[in-house]
C-alpha positions in Angstrom: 42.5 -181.9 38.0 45.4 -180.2 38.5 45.7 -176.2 37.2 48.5 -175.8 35.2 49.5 -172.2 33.8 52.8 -172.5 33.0 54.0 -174.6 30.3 57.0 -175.1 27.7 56.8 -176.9 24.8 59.0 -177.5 22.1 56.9 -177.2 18.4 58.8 -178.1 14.5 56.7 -176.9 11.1 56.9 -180.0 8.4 59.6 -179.4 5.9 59.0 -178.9 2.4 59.3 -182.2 0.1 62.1 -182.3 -2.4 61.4 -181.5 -6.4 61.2 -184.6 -9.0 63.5 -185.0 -11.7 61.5 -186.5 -14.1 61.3 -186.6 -18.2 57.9 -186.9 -20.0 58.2 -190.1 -22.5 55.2 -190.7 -24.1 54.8 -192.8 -27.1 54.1 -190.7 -30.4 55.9 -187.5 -28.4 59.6 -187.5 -29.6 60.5 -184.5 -27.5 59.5 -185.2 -23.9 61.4 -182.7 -21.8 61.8 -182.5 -18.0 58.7 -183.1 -16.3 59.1 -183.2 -12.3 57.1 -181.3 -10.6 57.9 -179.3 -7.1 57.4 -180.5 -3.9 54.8 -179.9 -1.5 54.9 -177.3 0.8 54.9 -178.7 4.8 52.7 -178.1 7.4 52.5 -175.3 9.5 52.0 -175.0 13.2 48.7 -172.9 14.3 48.0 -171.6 18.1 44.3 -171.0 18.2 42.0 -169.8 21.1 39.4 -171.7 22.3 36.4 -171.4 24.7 36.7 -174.7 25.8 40.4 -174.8 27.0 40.4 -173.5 31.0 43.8 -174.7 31.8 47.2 -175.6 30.0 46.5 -179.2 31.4 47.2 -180.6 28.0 50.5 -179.6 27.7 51.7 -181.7 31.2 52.2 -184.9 29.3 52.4 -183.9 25.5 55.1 -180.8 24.8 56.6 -182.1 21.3 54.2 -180.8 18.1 55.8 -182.0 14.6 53.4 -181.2 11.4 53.7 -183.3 8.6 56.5 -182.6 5.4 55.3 -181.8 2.4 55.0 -184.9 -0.1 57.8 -185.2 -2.9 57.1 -184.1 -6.6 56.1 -186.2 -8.8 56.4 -186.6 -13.2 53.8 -184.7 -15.3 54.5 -181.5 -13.6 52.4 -183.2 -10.1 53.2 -180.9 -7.4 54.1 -183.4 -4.1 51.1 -183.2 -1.5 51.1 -180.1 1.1 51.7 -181.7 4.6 48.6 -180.8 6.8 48.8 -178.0 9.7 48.8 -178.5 13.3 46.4 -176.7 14.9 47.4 -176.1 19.3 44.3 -175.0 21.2 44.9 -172.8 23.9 42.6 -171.0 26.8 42.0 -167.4 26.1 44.6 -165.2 28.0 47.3 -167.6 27.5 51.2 -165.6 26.5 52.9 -167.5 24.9 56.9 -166.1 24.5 60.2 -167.7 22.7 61.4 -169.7 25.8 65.4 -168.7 25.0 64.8 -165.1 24.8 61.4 -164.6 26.1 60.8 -162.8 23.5 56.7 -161.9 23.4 55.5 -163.5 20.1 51.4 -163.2 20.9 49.1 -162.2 23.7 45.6 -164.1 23.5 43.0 -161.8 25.3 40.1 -163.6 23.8 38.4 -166.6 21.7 39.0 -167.8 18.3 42.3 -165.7 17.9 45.1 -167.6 16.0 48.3 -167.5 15.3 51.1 -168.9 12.7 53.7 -169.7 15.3 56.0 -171.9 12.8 56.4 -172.2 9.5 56.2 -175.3 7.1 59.3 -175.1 4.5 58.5 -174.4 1.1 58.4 -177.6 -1.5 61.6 -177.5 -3.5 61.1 -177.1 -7.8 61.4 -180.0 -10.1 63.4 -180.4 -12.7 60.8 -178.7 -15.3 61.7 -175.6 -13.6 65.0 -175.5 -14.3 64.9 -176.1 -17.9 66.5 -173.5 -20.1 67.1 -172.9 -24.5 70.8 -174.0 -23.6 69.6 -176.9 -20.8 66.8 -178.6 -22.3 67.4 -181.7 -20.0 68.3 -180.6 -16.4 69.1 -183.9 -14.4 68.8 -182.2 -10.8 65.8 -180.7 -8.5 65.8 -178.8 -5.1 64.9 -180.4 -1.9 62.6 -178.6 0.6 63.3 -176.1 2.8 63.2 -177.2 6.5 59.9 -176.0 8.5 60.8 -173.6 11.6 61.1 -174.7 14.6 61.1 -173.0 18.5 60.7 -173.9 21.9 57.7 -171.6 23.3 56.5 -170.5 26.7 53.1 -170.4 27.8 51.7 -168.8 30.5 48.1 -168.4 31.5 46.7 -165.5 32.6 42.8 -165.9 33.6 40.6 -163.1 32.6 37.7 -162.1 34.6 35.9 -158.9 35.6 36.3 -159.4 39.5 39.1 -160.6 41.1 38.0 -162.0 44.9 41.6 -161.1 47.1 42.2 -161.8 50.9 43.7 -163.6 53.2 42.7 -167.5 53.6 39.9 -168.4 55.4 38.2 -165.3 54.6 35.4 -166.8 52.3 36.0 -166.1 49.1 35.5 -169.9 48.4 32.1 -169.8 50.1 31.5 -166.6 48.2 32.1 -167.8 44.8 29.4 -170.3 45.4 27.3 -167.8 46.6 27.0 -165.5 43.4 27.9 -168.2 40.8 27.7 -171.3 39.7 30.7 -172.6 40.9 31.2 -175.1 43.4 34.7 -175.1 45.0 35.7 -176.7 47.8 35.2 -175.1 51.3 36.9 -175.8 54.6 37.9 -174.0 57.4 41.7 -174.4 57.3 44.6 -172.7 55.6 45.1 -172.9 51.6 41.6 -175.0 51.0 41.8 -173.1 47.6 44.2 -174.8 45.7 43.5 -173.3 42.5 41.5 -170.1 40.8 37.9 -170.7 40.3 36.3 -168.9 37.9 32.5 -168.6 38.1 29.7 -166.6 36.1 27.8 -164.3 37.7 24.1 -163.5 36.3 22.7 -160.1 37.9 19.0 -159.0 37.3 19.8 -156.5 34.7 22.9 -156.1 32.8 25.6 -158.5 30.9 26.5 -161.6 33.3 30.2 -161.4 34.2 33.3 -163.4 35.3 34.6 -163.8 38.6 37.9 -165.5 39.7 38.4 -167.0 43.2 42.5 -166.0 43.7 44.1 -168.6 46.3 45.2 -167.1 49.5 47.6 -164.9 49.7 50.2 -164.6 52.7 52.4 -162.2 54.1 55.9 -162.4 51.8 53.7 -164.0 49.4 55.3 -162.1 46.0 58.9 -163.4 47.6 57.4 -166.5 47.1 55.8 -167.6 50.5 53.0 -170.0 50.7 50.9 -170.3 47.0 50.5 -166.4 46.7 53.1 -165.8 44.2 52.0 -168.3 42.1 48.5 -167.1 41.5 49.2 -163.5 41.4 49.6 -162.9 37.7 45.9 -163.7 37.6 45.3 -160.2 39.4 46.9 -158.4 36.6 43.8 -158.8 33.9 41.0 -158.3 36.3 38.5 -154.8 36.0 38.4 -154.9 39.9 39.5 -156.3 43.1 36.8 -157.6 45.2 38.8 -157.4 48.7 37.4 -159.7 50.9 38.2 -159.3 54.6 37.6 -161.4 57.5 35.8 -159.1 59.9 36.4 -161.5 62.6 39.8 -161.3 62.5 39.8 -157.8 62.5 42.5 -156.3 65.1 40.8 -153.5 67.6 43.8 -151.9 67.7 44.8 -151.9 64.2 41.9 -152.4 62.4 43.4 -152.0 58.5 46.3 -154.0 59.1 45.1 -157.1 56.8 43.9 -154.6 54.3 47.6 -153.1 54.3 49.3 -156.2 54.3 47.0 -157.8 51.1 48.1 -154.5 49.5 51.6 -154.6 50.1 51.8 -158.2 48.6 50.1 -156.4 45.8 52.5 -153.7 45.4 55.5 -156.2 45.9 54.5 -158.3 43.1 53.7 -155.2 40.1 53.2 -151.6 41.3 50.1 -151.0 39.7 48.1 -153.7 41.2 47.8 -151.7 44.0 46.5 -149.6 41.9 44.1 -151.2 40.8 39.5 -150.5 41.8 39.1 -152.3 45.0 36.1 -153.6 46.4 36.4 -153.6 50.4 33.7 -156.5 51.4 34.1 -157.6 55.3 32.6 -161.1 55.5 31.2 -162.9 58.9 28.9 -160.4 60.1 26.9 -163.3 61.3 29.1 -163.4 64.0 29.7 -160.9 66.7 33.4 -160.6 66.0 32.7 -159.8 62.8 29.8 -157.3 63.6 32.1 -155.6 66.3 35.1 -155.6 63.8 33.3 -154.3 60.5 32.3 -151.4 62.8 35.6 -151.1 63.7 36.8 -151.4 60.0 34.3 -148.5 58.9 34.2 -145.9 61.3 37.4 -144.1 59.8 38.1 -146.2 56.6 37.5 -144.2 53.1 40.0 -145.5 51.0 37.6 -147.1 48.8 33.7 -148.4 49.0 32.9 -151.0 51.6 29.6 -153.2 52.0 29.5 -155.7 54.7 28.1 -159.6 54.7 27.5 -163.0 55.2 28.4 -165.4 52.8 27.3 -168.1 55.0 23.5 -167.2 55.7 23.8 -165.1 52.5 22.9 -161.7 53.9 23.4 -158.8 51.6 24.8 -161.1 48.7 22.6 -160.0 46.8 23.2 -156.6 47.1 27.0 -157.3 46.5 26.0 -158.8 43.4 23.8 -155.6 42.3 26.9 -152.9 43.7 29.1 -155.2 41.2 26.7 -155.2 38.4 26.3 -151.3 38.9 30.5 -151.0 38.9 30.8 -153.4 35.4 27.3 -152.6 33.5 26.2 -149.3 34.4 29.1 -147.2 35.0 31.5 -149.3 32.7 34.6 -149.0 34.5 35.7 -150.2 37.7 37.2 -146.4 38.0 34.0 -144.1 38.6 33.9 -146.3 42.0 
């Protein structure tokens, strides 16, 4: 299935049903009156969180949302039926903005939040309501007021406690399957991840916690280059960045210059997700590049904390997932690192 995180879709509240004109005329009841009662009041549109939502996926075939007008009046003072609400379900950390003026209208940072984005219009008043001592038999009623209506932006923002950065082909794909759950597919070539994974992780002790897989970044990424720029907002809501690096790769003579570079798309994209806790993890100690090049990495790095491992044979995942667990749980924040 296709991700989809951006979205615009065009939603209309029901209008309000027009007021009867109506006169009660009952035999054995020589003075009736006006009787119409006021119409029903139409349905509004609703934008509600849900658990069960991942993606905006539903939104790539189906962008119109109409609720139902209220019902007319009706004689004997019957108010018309209300027309019944829409509800939209949405993932949690979806935006959603006035597409025109992208104007913010409501931030969802978790389940079951909801939202009245549009209005139904009121029902309009029968005839009975307009009834006076010097207009005992009004002839006329008001029709409904029309239900809002607005074209609205959406745009999903995933929200997880790690955040698994780096370059592609430096195993966050095989990592993510190595402390979660999740299963996403793994390949050694360029842009195998096609779109975030999210997976749960469980440690020994402590609250499980989310972690998101973030596509590959490249260099010129937040220019656009390659798929970076299009997964970056995901960085944004993350506690910490779990930097993954191949050690591999690593260059002898300039040993932090994929580290930089990850950093500088970072920077290029919002200044303060450079900012942001890292995690420096260098990955493919297995091998002897990687051995050679981690030792490279940490003889004068001290920017932030490093841990070395394999996430193919697995050594120290486990610890990873502990150091993690001690960074979310125990200390609480990401920023006593």
């Amino acid at each position: 299935m296709k991700f989809i995180d951006e979205a615009v879709i065009h939603v209309s509240a029901g209008n309000g049903g027009p007021g009867c004109v109506s006169f009660r005329r009952e035999k054995y009841i020589p003075r009736g009156g006006p009787d119409g009662g006021d119409g029903g009041k139409g349905g509004d549109i609703i934008i509600r969180t849900s658990s069960r939502r991942r993606t905006l996926q539903q939104f790539r075939f189906k962008r119109h949302f109409k609720a139902p007008n209220g019902g007319p009046g009706q004689g004997k003072q019957k108010t018309g039926r209300g027309g019944e609400d829409i509800v939209i379900e949405v993932p949690p950390g979806t935006i959603v903005r006035q597409a025109e003026s992208k104007t913010l209208l409501k931030d969802f940072t978790r389940a079951d939040e909801t939202i009245v984005i549009a209005r139904g219009g009121a029902g309009g008043r029968g005839n009975r309501r307009f009834a006076t001592s010097t207009k005992q038999a009004p002839r006329y009623a008001q029709p409904g007021l029309p239900g809002e209506s607005l074209s609205l932006q959406l745009e999903l923002k995933l929200l997880a406690d790690v955040g698994i950065i780096g370059y592609p082909n430096a195993g966050k794909s095989t990592l993510i399957s190595r402390i979660s759950a999740a299963r996403p597919k793994v390949a050694d070539y360029p842009f195998t991840t096609l779109t975030p994974t999210l997976g749960v992780v469980t440690p020994k002790s402590g609250e499980s916690f989310v972690v998101a897989d973030i596509p590959g970044l490249i260099d010129g990424a937040h220019k656009g280059a390659g798929l970076g720029d299009k997964f970056l907002r995901h960085v944004e809501r993350t506690r910490i960045l779990l930097h993954l690096i191949d050690a591999s790769e690593i260059d002898p003579e300039f040993p932090f210059q994929s580290y930089k570079a990850i950093n500088q798309e970072l920077a290029g994209y919002q200044t303060e997700l450079s900012d942001k806790p890292q995690f420096v993890v260098l990955n493919k100690i297995d091998l002897p590049a990687g051995k050679m090049g981690a030792d490279r990495f940490m003889t004068d790095f001290r920017e932030h904390p490093v841990m070395t491992l394999s996430a193919y044979t697995g050594e120290n995942v486990a610890a990873l997932i502990e150091k993690l667990n001690e960074l979310i749980n125990v200390n609480g924040s990401a920023a006593e690192a």
